[in-house]
C-alpha positions as CSV (number, residue, x, y, z in Angstrom):
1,X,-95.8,92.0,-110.9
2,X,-97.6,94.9,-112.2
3,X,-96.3,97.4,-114.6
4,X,-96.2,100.3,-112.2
5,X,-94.4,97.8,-109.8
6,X,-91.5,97.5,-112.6
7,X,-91.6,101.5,-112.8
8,X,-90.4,101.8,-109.1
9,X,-87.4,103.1,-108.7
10,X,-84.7,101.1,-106.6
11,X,-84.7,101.6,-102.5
12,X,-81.3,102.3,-101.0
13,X,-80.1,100.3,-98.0
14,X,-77.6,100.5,-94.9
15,X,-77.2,98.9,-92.4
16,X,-78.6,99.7,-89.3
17,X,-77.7,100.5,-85.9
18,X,-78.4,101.0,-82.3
19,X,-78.6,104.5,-81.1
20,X,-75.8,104.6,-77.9
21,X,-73.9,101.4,-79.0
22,X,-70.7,100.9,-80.2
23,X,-68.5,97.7,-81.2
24,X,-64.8,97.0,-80.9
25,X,-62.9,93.5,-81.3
26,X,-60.4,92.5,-78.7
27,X,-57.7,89.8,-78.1
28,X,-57.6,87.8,-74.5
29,X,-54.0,87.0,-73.4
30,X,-55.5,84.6,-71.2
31,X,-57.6,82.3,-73.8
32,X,-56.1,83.3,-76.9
33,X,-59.2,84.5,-78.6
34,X,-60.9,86.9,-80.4
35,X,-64.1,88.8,-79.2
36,X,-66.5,91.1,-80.2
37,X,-66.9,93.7,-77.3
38,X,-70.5,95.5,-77.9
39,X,-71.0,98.4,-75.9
40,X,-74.7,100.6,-75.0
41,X,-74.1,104.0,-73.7
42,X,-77.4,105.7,-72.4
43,X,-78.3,108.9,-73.2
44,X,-78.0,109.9,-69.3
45,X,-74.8,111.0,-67.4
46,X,-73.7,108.7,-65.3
47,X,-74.2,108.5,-61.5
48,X,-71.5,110.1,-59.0
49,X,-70.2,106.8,-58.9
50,X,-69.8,105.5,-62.2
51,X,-72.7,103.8,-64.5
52,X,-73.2,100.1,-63.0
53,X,-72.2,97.7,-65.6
54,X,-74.0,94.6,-66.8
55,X,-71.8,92.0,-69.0
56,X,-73.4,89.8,-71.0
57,X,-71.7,86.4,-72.7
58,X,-73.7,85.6,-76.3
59,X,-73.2,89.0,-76.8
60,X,-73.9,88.4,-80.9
61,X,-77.4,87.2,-79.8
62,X,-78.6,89.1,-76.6
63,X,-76.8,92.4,-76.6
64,X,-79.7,94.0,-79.0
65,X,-82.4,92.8,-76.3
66,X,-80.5,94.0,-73.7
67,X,-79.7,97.3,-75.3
68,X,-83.4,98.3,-75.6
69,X,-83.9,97.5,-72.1
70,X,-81.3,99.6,-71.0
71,X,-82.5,102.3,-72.3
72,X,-86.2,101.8,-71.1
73,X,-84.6,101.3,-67.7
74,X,-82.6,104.3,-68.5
75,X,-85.5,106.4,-69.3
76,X,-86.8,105.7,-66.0
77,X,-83.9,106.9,-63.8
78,X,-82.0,103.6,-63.9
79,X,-78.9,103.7,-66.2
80,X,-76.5,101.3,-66.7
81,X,-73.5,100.3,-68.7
82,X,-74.6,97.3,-71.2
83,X,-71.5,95.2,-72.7
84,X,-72.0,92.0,-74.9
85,X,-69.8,89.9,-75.2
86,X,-69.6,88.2,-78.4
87,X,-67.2,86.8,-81.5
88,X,-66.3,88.1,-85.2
89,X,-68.4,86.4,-87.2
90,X,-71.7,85.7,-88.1
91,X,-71.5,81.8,-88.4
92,X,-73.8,79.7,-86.8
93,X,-71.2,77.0,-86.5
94,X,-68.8,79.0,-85.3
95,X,-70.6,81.2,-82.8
96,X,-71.7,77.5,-81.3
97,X,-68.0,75.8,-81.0
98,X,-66.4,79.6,-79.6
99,X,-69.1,80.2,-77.0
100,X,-69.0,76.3,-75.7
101,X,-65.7,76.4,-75.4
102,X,-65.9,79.6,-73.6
103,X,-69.3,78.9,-71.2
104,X,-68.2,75.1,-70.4
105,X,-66.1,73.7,-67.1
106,X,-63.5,70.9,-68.0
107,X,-65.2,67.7,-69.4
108,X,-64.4,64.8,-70.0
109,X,-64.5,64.3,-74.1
110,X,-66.0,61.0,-73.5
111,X,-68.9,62.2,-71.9
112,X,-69.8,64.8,-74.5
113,X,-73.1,64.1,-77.0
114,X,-72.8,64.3,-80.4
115,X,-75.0,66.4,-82.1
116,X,-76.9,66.2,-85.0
117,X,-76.0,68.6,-87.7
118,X,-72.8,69.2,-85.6
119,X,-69.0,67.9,-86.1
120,X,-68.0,65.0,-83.8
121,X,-67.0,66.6,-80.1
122,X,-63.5,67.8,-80.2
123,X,-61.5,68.4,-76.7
124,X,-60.7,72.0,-77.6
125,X,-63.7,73.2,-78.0
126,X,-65.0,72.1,-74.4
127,X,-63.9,73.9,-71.1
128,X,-62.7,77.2,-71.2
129,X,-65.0,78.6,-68.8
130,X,-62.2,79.5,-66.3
131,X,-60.2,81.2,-68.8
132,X,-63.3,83.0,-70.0
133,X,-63.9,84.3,-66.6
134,X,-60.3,85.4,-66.6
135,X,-60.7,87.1,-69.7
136,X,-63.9,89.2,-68.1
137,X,-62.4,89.8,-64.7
138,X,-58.6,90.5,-65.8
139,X,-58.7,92.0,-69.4
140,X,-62.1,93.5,-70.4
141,X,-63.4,94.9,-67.0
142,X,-59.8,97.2,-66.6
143,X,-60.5,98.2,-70.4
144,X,-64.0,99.1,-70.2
145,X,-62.9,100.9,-66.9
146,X,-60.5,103.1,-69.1
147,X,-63.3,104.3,-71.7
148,X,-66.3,104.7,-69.7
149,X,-67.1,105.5,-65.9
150,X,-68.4,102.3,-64.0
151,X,-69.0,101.6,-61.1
152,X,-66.6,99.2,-59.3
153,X,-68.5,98.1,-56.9
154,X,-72.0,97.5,-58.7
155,X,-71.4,95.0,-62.2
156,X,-73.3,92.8,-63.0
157,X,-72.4,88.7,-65.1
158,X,-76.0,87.9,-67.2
159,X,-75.5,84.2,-68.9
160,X,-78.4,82.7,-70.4
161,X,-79.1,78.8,-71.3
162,X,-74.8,77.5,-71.6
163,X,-74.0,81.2,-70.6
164,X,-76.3,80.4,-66.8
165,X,-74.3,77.2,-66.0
166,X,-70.9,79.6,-67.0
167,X,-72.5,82.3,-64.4
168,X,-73.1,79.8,-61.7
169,X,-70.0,78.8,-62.2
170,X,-68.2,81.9,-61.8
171,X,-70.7,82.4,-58.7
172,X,-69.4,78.7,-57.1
173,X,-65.6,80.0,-58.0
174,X,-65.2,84.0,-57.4
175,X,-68.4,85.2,-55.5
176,X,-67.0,88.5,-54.7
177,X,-66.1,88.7,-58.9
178,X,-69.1,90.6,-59.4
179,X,-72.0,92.4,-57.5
180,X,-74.8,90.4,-59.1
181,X,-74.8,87.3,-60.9
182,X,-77.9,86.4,-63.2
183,X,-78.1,82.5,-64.1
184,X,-81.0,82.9,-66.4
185,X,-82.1,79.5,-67.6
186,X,-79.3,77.8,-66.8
187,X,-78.1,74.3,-68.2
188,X,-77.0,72.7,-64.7
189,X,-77.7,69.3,-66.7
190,X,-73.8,69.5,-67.9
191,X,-71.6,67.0,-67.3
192,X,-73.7,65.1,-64.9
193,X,-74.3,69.0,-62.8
194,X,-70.8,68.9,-62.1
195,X,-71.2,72.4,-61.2
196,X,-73.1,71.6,-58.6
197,X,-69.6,70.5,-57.2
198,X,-69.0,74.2,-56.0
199,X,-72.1,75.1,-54.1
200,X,-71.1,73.5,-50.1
201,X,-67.5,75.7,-50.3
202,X,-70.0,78.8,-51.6
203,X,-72.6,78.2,-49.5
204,X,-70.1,78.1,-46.6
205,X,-68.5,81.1,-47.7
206,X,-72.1,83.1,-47.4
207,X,-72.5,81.6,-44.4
208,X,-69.3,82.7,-42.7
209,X,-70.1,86.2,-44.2
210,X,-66.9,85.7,-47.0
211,X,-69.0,87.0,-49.4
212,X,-72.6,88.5,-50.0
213,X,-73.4,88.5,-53.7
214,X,-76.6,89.1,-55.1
215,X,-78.2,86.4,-57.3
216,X,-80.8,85.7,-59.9
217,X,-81.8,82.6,-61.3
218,X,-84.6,82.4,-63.7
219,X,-86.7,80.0,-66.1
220,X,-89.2,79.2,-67.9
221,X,-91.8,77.2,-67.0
222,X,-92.3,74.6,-70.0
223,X,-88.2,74.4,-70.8
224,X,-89.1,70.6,-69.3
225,X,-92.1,70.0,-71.5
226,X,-91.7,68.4,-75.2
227,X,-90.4,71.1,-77.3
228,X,-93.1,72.7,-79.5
229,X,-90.4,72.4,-82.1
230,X,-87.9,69.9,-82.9
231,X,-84.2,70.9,-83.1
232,X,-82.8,70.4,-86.7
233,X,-81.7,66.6,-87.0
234,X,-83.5,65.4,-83.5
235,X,-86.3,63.0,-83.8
236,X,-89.3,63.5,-81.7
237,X,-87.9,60.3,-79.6
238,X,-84.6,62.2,-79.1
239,X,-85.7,65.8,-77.8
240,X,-88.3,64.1,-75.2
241,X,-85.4,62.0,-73.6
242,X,-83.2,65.0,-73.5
243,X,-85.7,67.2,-71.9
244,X,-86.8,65.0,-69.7
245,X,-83.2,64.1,-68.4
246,X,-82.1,67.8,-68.2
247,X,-84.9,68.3,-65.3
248,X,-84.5,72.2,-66.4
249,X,-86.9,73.8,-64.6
250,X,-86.7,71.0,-61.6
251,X,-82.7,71.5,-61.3
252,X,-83.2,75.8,-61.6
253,X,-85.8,75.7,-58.8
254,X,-83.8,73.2,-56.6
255,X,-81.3,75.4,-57.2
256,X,-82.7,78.3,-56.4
257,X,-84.4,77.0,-53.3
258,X,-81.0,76.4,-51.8
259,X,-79.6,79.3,-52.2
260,X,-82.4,81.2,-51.2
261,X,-82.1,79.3,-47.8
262,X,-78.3,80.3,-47.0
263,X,-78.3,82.8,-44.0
264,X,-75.4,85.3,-44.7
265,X,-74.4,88.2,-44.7
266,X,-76.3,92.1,-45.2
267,X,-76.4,92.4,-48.7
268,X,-76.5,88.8,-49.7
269,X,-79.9,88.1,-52.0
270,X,-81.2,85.1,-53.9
271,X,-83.5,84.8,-56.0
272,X,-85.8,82.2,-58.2
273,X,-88.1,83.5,-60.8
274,X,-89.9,81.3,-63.4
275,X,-92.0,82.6,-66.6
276,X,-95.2,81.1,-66.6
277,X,-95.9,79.8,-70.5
278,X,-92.1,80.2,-71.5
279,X,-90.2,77.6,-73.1
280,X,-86.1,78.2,-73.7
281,X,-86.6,80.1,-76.7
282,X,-89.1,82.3,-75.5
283,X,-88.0,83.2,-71.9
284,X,-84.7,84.8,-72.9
285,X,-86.3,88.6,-73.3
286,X,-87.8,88.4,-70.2
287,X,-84.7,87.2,-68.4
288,X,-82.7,90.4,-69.5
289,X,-85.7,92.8,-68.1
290,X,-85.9,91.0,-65.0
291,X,-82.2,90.6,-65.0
292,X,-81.8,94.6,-65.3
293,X,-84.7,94.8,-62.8
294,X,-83.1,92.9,-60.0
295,X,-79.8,94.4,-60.7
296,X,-80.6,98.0,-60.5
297,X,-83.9,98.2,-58.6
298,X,-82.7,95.9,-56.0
């Protein structure tokens, strides 16, 4: 360090913040907890009928990306409503147990993997997906609905990674819950795919013309490949067997496939998009553009 370095005068900080977006915390009846609501704005009026409104879970790590978008999207004569949904705190460990609580269908304790790094499984902190969705449909959409002007009939679930398998889920369970569902790289793995238990009563109900959602499911094209980087505590052994045996980009594309293939109803639209080059870190950002894309440039 240089004398002239010494010399310099102190720089003031603050924290920072996202043109548009707001941030409120709110408690569920229905699960008992405590989230973060993060909300973008865009500088645009909204349509006749109300901004369509895209709800995120993960909000604490997604919402930022997904803010920036909708403002480029809004920019360009497309603007929406963005709302993350996320927790009060800043904890790794924390945000982890909350959101798989929240993004997880009942399972069986027993059939949980420990983690490395991570406290042994606890029941409690596994399978709250239904009250989750409960929360979303039942208790946030009504508030939201009171502050800004949405549009009913055009909202849109985004999950990514745990958050896609909760989408899917709400998909397989309440089709006609939201307008579009994005399962962007989903973990169908869980539980043996139990998910997968819902799609013949859905797919019937698209057939039947029950229900025409829209949906998106996306991934990236080396989230089956040997990780580029290890996972703290995972040996290299370790990550390859748990890639391999989550088939992520095989199950997504099956997936996808198969509902692609339904014949239903006008207005009923699926989708399968993979990101050439990706792996599950890097094919996040480009599941919220093509997300927002789908959603409102259909």
């Amino acid at each position: 360090m240089t004398p002239a370095d010494d010399a310099r005068p102190a720089r003031a900080h603050s924290p920072t913040s996202f043109p548009g977006a707001v941030e409120f915390d709110t408690t569920s009846k229905i699960s008992g907890r405590t989230y973060r609501i993060l909300v973008y704005q865009p500088p645009l009026p909204p349509p006749e009928a109300g901004y369509p409104a895209v709800f995120l879970s993960d909000g604490n790590m997604n919402f930022p990306i997904a803010a920036a978008m909708g403002a480029m999207f809004a920019f360009s004569g497309c603007p929406s409503l963005i709302v993350g949904v996320g927790y009060p705190t800043t904890n790794p460990l924390e945000l982890t147990t909350m959101r798989t609580r929240d993004l997880t269908p009942p399972t069986p304790i027993e059939a949980i993997r420990p983690q490395p790094g991570l406290p042994p499984p606890a029941a409690e902190n596994f399978g709250g997906a239904a009250e989750f969705l409960g929360f979303l449909t039942e208790e946030l959409r009504p508030l939201i609905a009171a502050e800004w002007a949405v549009d009913p009939t055009n909202q849109i679930l985004y999950g990514y990674s745990l958050g896609g398998l909760f989408t899917l889920g709400a998909l397989f369970a309440q089709p006609d819950a939201f307008r579009t569902f994005v399962g962007a790289s989903p973990s169908i793995w869980w539980h043996d795919r139990s998910l997968l238990a819902g799609e013949d009563a859905f797919t019937r109900r698209v057939a039947a013309g029950e229900a025409a959602p829209r949906v998106l499911i996306t991934i990236g094209s080396r989230e089956q490949d040997m990780p580029r980087t290890l996972p703290p505590g995972f040996s290299g052994a370790e990550a390859r067997e748990l890639t391999t045996s989550a088939r992520m980009v095989d199950n997504a594309r099956e997936l996808g496939a198969r509902l692609a293939a339904i014949k239903g109803a006008d207005g009923y639209a699926a989708r399968f998009h993979q990101f050439d080059g990706e792996d599950h870190l890097t094919a996040m950002a480009g599941s919220i553009a093509r997300a927002l894309d789908f959603a409102l440039r259909p």
